[in-house]
C-alpha positions as CSV (number, residue, x, y, z in Angstrom):
1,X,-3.5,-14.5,11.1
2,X,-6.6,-15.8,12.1
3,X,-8.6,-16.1,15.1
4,X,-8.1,-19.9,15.1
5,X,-4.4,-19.5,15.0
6,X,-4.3,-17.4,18.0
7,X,-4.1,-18.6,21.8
8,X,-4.9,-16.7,24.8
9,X,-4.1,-17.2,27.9
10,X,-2.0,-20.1,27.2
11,X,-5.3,-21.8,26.7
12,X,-5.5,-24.4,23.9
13,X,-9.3,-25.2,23.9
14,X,-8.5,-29.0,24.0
15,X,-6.4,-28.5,20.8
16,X,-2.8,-30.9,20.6
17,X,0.5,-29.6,19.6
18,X,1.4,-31.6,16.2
19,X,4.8,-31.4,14.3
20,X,4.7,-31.5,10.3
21,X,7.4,-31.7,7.3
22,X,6.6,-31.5,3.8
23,X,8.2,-34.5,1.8
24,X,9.9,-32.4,-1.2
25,X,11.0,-34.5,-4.9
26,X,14.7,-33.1,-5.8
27,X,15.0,-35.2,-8.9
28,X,18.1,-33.5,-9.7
29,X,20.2,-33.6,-6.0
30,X,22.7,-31.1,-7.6
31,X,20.5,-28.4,-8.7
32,X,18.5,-27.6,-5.3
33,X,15.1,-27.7,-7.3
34,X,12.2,-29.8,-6.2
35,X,8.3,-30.2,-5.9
36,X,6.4,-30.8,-2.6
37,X,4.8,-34.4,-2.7
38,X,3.7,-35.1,0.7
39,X,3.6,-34.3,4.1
40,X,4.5,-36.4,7.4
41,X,2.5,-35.2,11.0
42,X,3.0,-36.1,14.1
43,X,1.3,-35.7,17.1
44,X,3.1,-37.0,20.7
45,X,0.1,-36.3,22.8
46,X,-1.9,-38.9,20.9
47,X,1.1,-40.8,19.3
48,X,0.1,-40.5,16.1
49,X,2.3,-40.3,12.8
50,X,0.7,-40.1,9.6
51,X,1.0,-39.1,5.7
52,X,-0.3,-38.0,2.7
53,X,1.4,-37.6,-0.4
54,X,0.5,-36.5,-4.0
55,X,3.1,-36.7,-6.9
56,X,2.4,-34.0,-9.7
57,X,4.0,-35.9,-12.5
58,X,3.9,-32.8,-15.0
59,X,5.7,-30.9,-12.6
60,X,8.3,-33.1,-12.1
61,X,9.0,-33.4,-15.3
62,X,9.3,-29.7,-15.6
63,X,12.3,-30.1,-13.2
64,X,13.9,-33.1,-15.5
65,X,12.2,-34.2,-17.7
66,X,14.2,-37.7,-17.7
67,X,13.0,-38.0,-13.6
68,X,12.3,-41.7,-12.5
69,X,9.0,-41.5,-11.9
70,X,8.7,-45.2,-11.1
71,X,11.7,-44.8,-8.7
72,X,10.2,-41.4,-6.5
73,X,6.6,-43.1,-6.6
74,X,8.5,-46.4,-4.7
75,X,10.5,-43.6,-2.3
76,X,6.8,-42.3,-1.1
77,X,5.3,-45.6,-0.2
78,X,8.6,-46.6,1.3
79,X,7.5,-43.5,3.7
80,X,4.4,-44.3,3.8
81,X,5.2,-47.9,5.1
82,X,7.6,-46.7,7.6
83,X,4.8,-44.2,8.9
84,X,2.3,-46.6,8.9
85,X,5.0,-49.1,11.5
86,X,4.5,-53.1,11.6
87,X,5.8,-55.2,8.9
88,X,5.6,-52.2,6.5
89,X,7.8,-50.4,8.2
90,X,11.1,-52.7,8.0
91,X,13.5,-52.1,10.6
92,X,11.2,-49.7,11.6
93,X,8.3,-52.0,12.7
94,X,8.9,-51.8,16.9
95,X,9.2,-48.3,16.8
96,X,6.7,-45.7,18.1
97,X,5.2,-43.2,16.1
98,X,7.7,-40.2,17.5
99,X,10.8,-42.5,16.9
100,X,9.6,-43.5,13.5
101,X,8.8,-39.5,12.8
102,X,12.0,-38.2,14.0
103,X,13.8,-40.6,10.7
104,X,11.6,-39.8,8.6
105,X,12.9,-36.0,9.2
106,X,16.5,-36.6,9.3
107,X,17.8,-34.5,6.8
108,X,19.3,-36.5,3.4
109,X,20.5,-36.1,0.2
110,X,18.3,-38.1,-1.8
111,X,15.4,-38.0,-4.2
112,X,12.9,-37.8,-1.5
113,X,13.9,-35.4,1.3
114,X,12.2,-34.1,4.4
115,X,11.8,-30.4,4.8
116,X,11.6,-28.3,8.0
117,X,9.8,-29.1,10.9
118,X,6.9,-27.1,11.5
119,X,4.1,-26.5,14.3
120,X,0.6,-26.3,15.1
121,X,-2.1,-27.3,17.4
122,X,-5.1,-29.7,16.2
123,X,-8.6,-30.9,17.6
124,X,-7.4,-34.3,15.7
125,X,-4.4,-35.0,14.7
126,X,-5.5,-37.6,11.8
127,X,-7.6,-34.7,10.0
128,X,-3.7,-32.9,9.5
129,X,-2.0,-34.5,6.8
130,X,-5.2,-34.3,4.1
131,X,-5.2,-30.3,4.9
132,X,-1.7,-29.5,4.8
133,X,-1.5,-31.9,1.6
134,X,-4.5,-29.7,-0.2
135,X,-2.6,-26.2,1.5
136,X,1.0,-27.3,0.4
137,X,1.4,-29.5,-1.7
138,X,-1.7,-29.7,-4.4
């Protein structure tokens, strides 16, 4: 563990408390194998819910190599839209960024499913999902 993971005192030097999922590609629901392809943040303190996602195409295939690639690419911008709320977000366009989070993590059994919900604390929540995508996910 590093020194920038540890907190004394209770202190978080101005740091937030941010919640993150990875977004994981099952392309085969019935065989329990999947990629990671994104990953959703979420930070209450500064209402912010946000994503990045990166489909490895050559890895899917590895998993099946008759996966609907068209189909999982149109699942991750459907998240996307739905993070990024107003008319992109369908029904979920009036809801705020924790409401619109907490779906977007209810476990499914689908292509595109959330995985556990993880923590961490962050000088800016918006830097998140581009780190966690190049630690998790690339």
């Amino acid at each position: 563990m590093t020194e920038r993971h540890i907190i004394r005192g209770g202190r978080t030097d101005g740091r937030e408390v941010f919640e993150y999922a990875l977004l994981r590609v099952v392309p085969r629901v019935e065989r329990g194998e999947c990629i990671n392809a994104g990953v959703l943040v979420y930070c209450r303190a500064k209402a912010y819910v946000g994503i990045r996602t990166h489909l490895d195409e050559a890895r899917l295939r590895a998993l099946d190599p008759d996966a609907d690639v068209a189909g999982v690419r149109a699942a991750l911008r459907a998240v996307e839209g739905m993070c990024a709320g107003g008319d992109a977000a369908g029904q979920g366009d009036r809801d705020d960024a924790g409401r619109r989070f907490r779906w977007l993590i209810a476990p499914r059994s689908t292509v595109v499913q959330p995985g556990p919900v993880h923590t961490g604390l962050t000088l800016d929540p918006a830097d998140e999902p581009e780190r966690l995508l190049d630690l998790l996910v690339r």
